[in-house]
C-alpha positions as CSV (number, residue, x, y, z in Angstrom):
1,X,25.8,13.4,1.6
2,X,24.2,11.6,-0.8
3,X,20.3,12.7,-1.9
4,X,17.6,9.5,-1.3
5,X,16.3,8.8,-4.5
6,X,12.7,10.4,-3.9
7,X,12.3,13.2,-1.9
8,X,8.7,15.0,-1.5
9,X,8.2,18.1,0.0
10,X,4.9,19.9,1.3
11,X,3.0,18.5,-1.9
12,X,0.1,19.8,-3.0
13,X,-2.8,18.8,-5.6
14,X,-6.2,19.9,-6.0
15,X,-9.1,18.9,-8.1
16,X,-11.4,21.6,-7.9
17,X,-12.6,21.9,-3.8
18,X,-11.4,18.5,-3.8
19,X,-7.4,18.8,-2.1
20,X,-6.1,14.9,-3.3
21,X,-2.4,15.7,-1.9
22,X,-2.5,17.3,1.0
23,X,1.0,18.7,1.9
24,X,2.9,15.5,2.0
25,X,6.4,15.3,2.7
26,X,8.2,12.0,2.7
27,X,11.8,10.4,1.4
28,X,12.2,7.3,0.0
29,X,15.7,5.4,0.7
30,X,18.1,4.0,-1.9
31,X,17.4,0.0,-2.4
32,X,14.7,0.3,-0.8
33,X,11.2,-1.3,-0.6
34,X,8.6,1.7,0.2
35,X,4.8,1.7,0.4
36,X,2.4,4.2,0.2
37,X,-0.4,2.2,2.1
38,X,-4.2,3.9,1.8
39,X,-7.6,2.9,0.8
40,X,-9.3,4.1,-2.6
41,X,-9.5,8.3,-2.6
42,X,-6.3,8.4,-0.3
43,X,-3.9,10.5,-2.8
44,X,-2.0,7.9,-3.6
45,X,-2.0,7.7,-7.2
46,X,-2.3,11.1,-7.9
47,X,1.1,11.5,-5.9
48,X,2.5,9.0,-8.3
49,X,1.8,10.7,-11.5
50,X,3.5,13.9,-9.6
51,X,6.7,11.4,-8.7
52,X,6.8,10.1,-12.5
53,X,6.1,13.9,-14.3
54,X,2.4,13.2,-15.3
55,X,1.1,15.4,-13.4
56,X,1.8,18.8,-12.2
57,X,1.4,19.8,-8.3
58,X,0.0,23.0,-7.1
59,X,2.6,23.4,-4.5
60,X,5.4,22.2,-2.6
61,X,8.1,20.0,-4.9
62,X,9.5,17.1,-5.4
63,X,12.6,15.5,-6.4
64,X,13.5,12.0,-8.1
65,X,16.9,10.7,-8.7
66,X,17.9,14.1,-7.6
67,X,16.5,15.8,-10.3
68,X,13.5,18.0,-10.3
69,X,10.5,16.1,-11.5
70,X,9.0,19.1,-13.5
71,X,12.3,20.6,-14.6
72,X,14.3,17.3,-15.5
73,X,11.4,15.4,-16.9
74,X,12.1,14.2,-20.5
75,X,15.8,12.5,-18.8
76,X,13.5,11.3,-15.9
77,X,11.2,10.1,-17.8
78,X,13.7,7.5,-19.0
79,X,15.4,6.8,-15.8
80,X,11.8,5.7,-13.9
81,X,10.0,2.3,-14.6
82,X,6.2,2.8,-13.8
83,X,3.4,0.7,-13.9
84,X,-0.1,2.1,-13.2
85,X,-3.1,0.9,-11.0
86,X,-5.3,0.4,-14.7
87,X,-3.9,-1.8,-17.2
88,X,-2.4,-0.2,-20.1
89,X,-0.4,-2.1,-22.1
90,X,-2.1,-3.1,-26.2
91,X,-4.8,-5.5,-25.3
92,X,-4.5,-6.3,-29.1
93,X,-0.9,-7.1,-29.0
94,X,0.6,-10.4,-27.7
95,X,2.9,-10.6,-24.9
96,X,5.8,-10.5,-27.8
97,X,4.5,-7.3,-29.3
98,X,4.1,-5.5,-26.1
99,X,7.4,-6.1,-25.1
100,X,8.9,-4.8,-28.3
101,X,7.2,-2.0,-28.7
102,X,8.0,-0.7,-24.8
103,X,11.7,-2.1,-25.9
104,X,11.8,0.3,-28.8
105,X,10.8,3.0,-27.2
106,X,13.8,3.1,-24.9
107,X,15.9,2.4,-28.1
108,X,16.6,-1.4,-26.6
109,X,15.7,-4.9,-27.5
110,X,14.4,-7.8,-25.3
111,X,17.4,-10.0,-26.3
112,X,19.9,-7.3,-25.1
113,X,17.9,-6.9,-21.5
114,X,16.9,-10.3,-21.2
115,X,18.8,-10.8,-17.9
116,X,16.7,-7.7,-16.6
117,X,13.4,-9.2,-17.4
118,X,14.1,-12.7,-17.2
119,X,12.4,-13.7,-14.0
120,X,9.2,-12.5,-14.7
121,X,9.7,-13.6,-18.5
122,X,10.3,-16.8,-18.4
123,X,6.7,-16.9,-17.1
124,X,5.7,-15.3,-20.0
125,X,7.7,-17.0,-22.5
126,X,4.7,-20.1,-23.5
127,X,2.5,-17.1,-24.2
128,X,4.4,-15.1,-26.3
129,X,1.4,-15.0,-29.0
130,X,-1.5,-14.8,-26.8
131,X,-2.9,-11.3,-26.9
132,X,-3.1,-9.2,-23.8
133,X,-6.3,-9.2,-23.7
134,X,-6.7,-13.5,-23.1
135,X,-4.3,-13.0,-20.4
136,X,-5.1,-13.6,-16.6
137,X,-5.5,-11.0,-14.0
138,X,-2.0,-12.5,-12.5
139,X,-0.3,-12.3,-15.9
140,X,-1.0,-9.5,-17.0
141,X,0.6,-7.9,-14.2
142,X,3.7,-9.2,-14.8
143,X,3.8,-8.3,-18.2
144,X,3.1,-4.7,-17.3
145,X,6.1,-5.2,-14.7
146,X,8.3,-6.4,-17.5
147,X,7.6,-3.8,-19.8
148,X,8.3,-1.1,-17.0
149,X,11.7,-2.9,-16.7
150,X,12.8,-3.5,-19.8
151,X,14.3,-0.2,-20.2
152,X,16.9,-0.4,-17.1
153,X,14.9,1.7,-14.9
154,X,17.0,2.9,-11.7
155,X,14.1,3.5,-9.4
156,X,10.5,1.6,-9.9
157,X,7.3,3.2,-9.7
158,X,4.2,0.8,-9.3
159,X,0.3,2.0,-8.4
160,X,-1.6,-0.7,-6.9
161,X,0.1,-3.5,-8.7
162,X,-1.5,-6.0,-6.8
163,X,-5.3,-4.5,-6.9
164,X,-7.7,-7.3,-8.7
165,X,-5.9,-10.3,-8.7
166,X,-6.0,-13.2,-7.0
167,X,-4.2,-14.2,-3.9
168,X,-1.6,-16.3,-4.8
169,X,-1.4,-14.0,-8.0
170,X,-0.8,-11.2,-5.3
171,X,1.7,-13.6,-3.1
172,X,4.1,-14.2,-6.1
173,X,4.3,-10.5,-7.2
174,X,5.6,-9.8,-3.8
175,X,8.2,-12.7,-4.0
176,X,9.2,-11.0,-7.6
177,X,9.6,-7.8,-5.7
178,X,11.4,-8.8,-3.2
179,X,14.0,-10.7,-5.4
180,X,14.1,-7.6,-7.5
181,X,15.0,-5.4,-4.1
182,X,18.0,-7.9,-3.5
183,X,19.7,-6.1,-7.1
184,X,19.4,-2.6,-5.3
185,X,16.8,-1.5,-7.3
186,X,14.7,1.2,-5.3
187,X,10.9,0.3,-5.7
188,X,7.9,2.8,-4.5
189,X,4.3,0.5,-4.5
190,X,1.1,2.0,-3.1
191,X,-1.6,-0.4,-2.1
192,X,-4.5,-0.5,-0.7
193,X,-4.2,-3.7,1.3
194,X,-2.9,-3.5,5.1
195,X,-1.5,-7.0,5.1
196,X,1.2,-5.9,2.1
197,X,2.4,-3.3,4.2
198,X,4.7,-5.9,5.7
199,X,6.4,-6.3,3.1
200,X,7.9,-3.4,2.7
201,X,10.7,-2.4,4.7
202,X,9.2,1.5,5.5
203,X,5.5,2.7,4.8
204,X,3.9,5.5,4.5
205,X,0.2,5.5,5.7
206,X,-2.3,8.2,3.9
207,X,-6.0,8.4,4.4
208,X,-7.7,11.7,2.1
209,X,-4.6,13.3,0.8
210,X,-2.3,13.3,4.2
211,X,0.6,11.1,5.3
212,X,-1.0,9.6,9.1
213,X,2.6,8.2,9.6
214,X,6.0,6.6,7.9
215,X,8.0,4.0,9.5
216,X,9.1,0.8,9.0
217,X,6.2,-1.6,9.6
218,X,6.4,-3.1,13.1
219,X,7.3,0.3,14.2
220,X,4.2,1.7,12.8
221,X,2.1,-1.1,14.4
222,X,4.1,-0.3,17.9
223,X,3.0,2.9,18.0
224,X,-0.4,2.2,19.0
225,X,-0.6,3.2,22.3
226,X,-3.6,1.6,23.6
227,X,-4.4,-1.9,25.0
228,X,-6.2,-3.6,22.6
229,X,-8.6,-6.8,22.8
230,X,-9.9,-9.3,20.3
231,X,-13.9,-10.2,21.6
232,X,-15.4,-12.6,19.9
233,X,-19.6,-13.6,20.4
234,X,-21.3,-15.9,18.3
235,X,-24.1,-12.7,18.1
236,X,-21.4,-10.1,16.7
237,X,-23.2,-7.1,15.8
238,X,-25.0,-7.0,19.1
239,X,-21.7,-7.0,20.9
240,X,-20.6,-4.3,18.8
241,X,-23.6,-2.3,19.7
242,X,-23.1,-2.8,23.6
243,X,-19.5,-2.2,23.9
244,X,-20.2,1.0,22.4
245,X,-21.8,1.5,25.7
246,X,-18.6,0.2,27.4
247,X,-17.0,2.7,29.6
248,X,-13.6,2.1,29.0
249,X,-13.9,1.9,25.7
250,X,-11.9,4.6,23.7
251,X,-13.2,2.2,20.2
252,X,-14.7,-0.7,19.1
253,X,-14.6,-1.7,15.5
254,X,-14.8,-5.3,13.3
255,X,-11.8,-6.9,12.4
256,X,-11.8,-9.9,10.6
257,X,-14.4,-12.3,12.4
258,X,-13.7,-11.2,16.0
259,X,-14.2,-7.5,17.1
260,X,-11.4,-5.1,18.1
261,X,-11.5,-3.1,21.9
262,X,-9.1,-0.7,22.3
263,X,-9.3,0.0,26.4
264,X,-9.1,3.7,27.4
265,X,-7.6,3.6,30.3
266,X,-3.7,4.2,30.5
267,X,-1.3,1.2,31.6
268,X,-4.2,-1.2,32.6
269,X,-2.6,-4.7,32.5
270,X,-4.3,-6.6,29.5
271,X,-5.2,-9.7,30.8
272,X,-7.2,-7.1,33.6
273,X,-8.7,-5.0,30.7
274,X,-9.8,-8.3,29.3
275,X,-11.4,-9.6,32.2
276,X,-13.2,-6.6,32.8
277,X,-14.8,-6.4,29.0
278,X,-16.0,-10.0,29.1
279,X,-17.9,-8.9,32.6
280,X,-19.5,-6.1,31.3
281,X,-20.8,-8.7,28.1
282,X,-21.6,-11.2,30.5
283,X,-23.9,-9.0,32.4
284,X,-25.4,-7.7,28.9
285,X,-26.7,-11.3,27.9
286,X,-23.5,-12.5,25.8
287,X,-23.0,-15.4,27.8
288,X,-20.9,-16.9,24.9
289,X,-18.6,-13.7,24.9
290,X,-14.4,-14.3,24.8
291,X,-12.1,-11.8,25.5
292,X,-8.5,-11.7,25.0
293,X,-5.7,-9.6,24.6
294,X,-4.3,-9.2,21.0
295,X,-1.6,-7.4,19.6
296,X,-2.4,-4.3,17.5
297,X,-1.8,-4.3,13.4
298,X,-0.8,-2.0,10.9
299,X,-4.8,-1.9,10.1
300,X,-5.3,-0.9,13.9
301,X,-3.1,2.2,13.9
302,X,-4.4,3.4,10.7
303,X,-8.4,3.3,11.9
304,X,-6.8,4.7,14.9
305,X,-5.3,7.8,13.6
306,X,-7.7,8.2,11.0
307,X,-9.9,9.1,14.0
308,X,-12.4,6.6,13.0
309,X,-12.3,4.0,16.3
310,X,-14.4,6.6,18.3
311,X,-17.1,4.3,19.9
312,X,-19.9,5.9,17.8
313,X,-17.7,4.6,14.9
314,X,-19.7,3.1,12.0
315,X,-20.0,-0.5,12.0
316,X,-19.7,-1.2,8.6
């Protein structure tokens, strides 16, 4: 049987008292598109300078391309495309100059991996002398992403590619992505943004250092096993404060410009559960109050099990 490509096992990291990896274990599928989905502090870059030898764990181990990643790292090293959360390609250096230089490195020339880069390039092409620095948020990421793949990676590494930019900026590096999955090329992308997670075909949710789950996406979102209500009040704060006082309420918590009830109770039919929260508002003074079931997100089971949807949950 064949090894998956990544393979993590009981990972550990520490910074001081601070524990950043917290015995994560996960596998990541050949031609596949994973994500390591977490907010800001979750562990998720400092795992991917363990996965791409830049860092060395405490404990546990980890393998990439079926090699170990402290043992094997100088043939890793060129076998793994990465592209970091900051930008660090030569803000001095035009798009040309970055591209040889990376190019070089790896003993290649752009003409000779054209093909590779091409998609991506050819947006880059009119700006060939315009320095790094002059380039947009948007464009700059895809010159990092070229100059990760110039080299032929097998497997692709990228931190928070997507963090900063704009959203149709963010919209078209997805689309590059998943034209580049259709080649077979295994990609591993953390982000911090619950909406990406869909577009990857397994994730991997983290929240201060630990994997919460890993599955592919709708699966993760099935898995929350509570019904769950969208309640909308033109006063929203307030409602958020009085269905804190609901009784069936296991949490309550904002979610985009409605609020999101998850109901406590165990097979209550939704449209029921509904009912029954827009009574209780109704009797509070929230005449105005709607209630409806909703089905749960990806952002929904993470508050979940990050134990956060309590109903003394903050309300920020």
């Amino acid at each position: 049987m064949t090894e998956p490509p990544v393979v993590i096992d009981d990972v550990v990291k520490r910074y001081g008292k601070v524990v950043a990896v917290d015995h994560v274990s996960a596998e990541v599928r050949d031609g596949e598109l994973f994500g390591f989905i977490g907010p800001d502090g979750a562990g998720k870059t400092t795992l991917f300078r363990i996965l791409t030898t830049l860092l060395l764990a405490d404990a546990g181990s980890a393998r990439v391309l079926g090699r170990d990643v402290i043992k094997d790292l100088w043939v890793l090293r060129r076998e793994i495309g990465y592209m970091p959360g900051r930008f660090s390609l030569y803000p001095d250096l035009s798009v040309r100059e970055n591209l040889d230089f990376f190019a070089s490195v790896f003993g290649t020339t752009i003409a000779r991996e054209y093909d590779q880069i091409a998609p991506i390039y050819s947006q880059l092409e009119p700006f060939n002398d315009r320095r790094a620095a002059a380039l947009s948020g948007g464009m700059k990421q895809k010159l990092a992403l070229c100059c990760a793949l110039v080299h032929r990676p097998r497997i692709l590494f990228l931190d928070e590619p997507t963090t900063g930019v704009d959203a149709v900026s963010r919209r078209e590096f997805w689309e590059l992505l998943a034209r580049m999955r259709t080649s077979g090329l295994t990609i591993v992308v953390s982000t911090p943004y619950m909406d990406e997670a869909n577009r990857c075909d397994r994730i991997a949710l983290m929240q201060n250092g630990r994997v919460l789950a890993t599955d592919a996406p709708a699966a993760v979102a099935a898995s929350f096993d509570k019904t769950l209500l969208a309640v909308r009040s033109s006063d929203r704060y307030r409602a958020l404060l009085a269905l804190r006082d609901y009784p069936h309420a296991y949490g309550v918590y904002p979610f985009g410009e409605a609020l999101h009830l998850a109901d406590d109770r165990a097979g209550i039919d939704a449209a029921r559960a509904a009912t029954d929260a827009a009574g209780f508002l109704h009797e509070k003074g929230f005449g105005d109050a709607s209630v409806e079931p909703t089905s749960p997100t990806i952002e929904d089971v993470f508050i979940s099990r990050m134990g956060s949807v309590s109903p003394q949950a903050s309300a920020a």
